[in-house]
N, C-alpha and C positions, 0 to 999 in steps of 0.2 A: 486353410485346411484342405487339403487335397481329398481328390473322389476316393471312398473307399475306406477313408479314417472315420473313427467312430468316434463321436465329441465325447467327453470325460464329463458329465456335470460335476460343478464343486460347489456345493452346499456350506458357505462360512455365516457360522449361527455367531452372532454377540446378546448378550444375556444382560439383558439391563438393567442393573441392580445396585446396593447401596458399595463403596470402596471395604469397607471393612469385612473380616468373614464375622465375626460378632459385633454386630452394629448395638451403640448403646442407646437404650430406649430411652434414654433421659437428655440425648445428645443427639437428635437427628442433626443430618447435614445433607447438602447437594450432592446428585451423585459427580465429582466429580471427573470421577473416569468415564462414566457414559460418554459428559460433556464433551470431552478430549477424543474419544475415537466417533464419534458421529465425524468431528469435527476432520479426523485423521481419514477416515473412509469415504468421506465425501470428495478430499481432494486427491483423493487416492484413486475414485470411481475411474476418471477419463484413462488414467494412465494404465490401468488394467485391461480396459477399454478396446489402447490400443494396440497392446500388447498380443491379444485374444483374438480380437478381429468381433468380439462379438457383447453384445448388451451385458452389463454387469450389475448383480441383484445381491442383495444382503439379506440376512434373515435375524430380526431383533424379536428375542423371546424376553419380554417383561415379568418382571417380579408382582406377582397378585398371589398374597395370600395372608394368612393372620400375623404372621411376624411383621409385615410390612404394616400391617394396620395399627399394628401396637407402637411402633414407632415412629410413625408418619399419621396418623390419628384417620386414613382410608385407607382401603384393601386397592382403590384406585389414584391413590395419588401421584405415580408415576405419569400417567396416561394426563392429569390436572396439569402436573407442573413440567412437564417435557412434551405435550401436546404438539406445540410447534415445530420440533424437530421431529416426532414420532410421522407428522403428515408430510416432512418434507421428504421421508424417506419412501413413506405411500407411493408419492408424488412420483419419484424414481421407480417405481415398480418394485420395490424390498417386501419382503413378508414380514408381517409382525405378529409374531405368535405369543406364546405362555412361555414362563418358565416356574413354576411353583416350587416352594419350600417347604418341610412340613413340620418346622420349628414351632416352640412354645415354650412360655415364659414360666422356668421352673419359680417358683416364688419362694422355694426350700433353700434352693441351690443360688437362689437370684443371679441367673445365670441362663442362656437357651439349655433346650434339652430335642435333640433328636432323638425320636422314640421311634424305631422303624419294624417295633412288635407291634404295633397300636395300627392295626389295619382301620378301624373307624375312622379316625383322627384323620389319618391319610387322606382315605377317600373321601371326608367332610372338608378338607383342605382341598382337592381337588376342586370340589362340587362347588363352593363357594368361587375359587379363581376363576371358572368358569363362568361363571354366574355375573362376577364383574367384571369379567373380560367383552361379554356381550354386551353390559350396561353402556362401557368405556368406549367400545368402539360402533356399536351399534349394530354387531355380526355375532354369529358363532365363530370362537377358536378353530381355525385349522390343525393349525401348527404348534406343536410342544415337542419341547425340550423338559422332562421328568426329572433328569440327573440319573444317578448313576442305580439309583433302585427303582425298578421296577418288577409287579409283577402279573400273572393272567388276570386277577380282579382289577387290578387298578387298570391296564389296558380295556379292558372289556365297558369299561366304566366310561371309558374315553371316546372311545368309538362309540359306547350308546348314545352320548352327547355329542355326536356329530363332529368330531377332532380326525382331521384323514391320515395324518403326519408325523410321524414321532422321530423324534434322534437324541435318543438314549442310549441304544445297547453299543458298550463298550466291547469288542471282539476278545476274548482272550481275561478278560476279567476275572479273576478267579477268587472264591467266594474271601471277603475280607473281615475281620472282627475290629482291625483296627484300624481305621481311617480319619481321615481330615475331615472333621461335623459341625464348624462352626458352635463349638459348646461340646454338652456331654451327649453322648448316647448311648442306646440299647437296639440290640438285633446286630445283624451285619448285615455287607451288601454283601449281592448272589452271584454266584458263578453265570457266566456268560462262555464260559469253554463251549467251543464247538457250533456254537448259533452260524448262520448264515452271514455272509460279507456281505451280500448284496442287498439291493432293500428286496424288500417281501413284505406279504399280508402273513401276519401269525397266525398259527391256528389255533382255535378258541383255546382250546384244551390248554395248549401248552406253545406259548411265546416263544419259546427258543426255535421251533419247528415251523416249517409249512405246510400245508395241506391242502390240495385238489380243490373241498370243497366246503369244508368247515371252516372257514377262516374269517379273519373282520375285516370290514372294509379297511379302518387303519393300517396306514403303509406304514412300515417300520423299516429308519433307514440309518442301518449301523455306521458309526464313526471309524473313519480311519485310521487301522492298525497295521503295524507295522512288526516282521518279523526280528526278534533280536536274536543277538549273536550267538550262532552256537558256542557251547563252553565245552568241549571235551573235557571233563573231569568228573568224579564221580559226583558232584552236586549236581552238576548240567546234566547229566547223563539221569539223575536220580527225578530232578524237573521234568526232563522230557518226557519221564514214562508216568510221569500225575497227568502230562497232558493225554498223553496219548489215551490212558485208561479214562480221563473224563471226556477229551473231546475226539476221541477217533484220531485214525492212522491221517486226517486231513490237517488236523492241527496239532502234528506231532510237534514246531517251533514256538513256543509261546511268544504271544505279541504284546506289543506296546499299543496304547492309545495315545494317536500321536496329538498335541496340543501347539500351535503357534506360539504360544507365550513360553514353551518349558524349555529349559535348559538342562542339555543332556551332554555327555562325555561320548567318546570314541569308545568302542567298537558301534554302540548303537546313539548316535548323537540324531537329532531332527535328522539331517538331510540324508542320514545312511537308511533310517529307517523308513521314511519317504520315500527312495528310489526303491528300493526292496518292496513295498507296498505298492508302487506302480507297476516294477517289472514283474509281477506278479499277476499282471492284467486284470487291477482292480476297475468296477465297472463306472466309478464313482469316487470323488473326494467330500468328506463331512468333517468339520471341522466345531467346534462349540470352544468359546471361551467368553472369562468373564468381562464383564466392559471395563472392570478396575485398569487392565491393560493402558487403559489408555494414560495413566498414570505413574504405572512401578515397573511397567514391563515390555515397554512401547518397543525398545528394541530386541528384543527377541519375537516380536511381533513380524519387525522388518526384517529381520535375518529370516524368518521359517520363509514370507512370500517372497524373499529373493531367490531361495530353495528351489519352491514353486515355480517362481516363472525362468527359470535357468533351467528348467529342464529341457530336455528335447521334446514332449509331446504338448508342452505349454500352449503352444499355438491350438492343442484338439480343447484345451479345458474352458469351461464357461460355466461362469458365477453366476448360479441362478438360485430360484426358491424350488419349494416342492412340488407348488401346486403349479408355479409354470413348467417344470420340466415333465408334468406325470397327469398334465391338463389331457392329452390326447394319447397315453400309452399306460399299457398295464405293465408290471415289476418285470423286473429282468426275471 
């Protein structure tokens, strides 16, 4: 990297959790797509290594919460029966954070049920993950990954429990009724139009915003989105101006939350909306996917990081955690 280039941190979260999105409680099994990309990322480290020119870190947000306990009979058994690979990745300098769910077992429906009106639930799912995350590992949580709902109670909840880290908010998210919930739900997820790209401390009040002086310690550091295609026609034309009226004349293109594992078509396939997020002089890459990858979806795994490091500023980016990159500097 030459004098005067400013390094890109990339933040690539894997989430270590069971292969299935409805895991049956009558049927646990190993995860084993975790199994496969510890196994993938490990001999992946060097080669990124020397690509970069500089130290390469992973960040694994573990599954702790009631779903997992009902299936796997602990809230910590991830941490019991993957222990070994969880310290080899320590060992390498990786973060190991949270990743909670806030599934329950309908007994009507016999079947999960996401309830994302049940603010209690929520935050007792939080507070509990929490709770065995300290047991498990012997530390407070830094780092989480919430998923795709968040909001100021549940943040505020998190930071009172000492968590610095978040990489949840999806840029460009627009509020949804109908999404992929592992089971049934109720609620929708919330609009994210308009939030900040970069990381930032939210302000108490209201997450999407920053504030001078109100704000939590919790750094919140949005995922990489990418602009998609304009559509001259009047549906494009009709999109652009929902954005514009929710998130201002800044995001008048609505974006993508760009994922390593997803398979996408031309005009906005991974690597179009990638480059377009870079040359956009994003300050930062965040990435989150699930560990099943290592299983169903390994290569489109390998096609997004060949994207990656074929770019031209490849050489500025470095695969780090949160707290080593933001150890010694406050938010952009």
């Amino acid at each position: 990297m030459s004098s005067g280039q400013r390094p890109i941190p990339v933040f690539l979260d894997v989430d270590v959790e069971h292969d299935a999105r409805r895991p049956d409680p009558t049927a646990p099994g190993p995860f084993n797509g975790y199994e496969a990309a510890h196994r993938y990322l490990s001999e992946l480290r060097p080669v990124l290594q020397e690509c970069t020119g500089s130290p390469v870190r992973y960040c694994w947000c573990v599954r702790m919460d009631p779903q997992m306990a009902q299936v796997y009979g602990s809230i910590t058994w991830i941490a019991e029966r993957y222990g070994r690979l969880l310290e080899e990745s320590t060992r390498a300098g990786d973060e190991i954070g949270l990743h909670p769910h806030w599934h329950r077992w309908d007994v009507d429906r016999r079947g999960w049920l996401l309830d994302l009106t049940d603010q209690s639930w929520i935050e007792d799912c939080l507070l509990s993950a929490l709770d065995a995350f300290a047991t498990a590992f012997g530390r407070p949580c830094r780092t989480v990954h919430l998923g795709s709902w968040v909001n100021d109670r549940l943040l505020r909840l998190a930071d009172d429990r000492g968590v610095r880290f978040d990489l949840s908010l999806r840029p460009g998210q627009r509020r949804l009724s109908t999404f992929e919930a592992g089971g049934d739900s109720r609620g929708a997820l919330p609009s994210y139009v308009g939030i900040p790209r970069h990381p930032y401390r939210p302000a108490r009040a209201d997450f999407r915003r920053t504030h001078s002086k109100d704000h939590l310690q919790l750094m919140t550091i949005p995922l990489t989105a990418g602009p998609l295609s304009v559509e001259w026609n009047l549906r494009g034309v009709a999109r652009r101006a929902k954005y514009v009226l929710t998130g201002g004349l800044r995001d008048w293109r609505p974006l993508a939350t760009l994922y390593l594992t997803e398979s996408r078509d031309r005009p906005n396939s991974f690597a179009e909306l990638f480059h377009r997020a870079v040359d956009a002089g994003t300050t930062h890459l965040a990435f989150v996917n699930n560990s099943s990858f290592g299983v169903d979806r390994l290569g489109n795994f390998q096609q997004a990081l060949r994207v990656l490091m074929e770019h031209p500023a490849h050489a500025r980016f470095v695969f780090t955690t949160p707290p080593a990159a933001f150890a010694a500097a406050e938010p952009v």
